[in-house]
N, C-alpha and C positions, 0 to 999 in steps of 0.2 A: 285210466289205470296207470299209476306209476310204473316204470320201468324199474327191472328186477338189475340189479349190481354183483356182479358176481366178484367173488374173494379177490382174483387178481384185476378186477379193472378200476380203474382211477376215474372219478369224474371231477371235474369242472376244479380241478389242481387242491383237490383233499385229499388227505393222508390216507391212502389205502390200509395204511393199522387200522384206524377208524373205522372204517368200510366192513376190514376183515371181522373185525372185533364184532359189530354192527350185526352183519350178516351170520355169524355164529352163536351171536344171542338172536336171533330169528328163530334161526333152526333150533334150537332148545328146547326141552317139551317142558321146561319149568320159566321158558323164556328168561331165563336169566346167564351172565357169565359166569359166576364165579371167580374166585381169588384169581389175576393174575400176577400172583407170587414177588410182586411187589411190595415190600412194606419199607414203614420209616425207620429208623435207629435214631440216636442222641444225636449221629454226626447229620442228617437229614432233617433233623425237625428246624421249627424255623427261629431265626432270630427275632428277639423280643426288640420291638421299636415302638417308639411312638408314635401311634397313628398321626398325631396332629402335625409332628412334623412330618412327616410324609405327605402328609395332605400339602401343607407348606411347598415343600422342596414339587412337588408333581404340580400343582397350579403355579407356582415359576416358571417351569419348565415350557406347560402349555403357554402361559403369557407369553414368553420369552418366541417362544417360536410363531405364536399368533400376532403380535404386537411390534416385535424385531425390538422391543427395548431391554435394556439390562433388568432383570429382576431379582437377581442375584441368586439364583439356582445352584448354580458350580460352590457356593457357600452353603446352601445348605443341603447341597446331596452329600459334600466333604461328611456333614455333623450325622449322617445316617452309617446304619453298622454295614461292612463292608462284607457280604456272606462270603467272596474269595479268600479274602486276605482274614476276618475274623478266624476263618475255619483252617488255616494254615498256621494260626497261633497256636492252637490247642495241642 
């Protein structure tokens, strides 16, 4: 039998939001949460990138740190959109 988690206990260093959230769609007699009152706007949605270079610039990155050789990552994470700095121009 699993043990039961109650709202404020933490286990094994997971996010007790989690947990809480988890444990209160249990208790639901529709088993579901419902909205919580989060939603996106223009300023949250995401920036349009190219996946390929992403794909590019993130298999650098693992090379780089799995291999210890240059694979030129710091070049191409430069060419990806900046979501801080893009979202401070507008």
């Amino acid at each position: 039998m699993a043990a039961r988690i109650e709202d404020n206990e933490v286990s094994n260093g997971e996010s007790p939001e989690a947990i809480a959230k988890f444990a209160q769609s249990a208790r639901s007699e529709k088993g579901e949460m419902g909205r919580t009152g989060v939603s996106s706007t223009s300023e949250t949605s995401p920036i349009p990138t190219d996946p390929v270079l992403k794909q590019k610039a993130a298999t650098a990155v693992l090379r780089e740190n799995v291999l210890g050789d240059d694979e030129g990552s710091e070049e191409l994470i430069k060419e990806l959109p900046d979501p801080i700095l893009d979202h401070h121009k507008l």
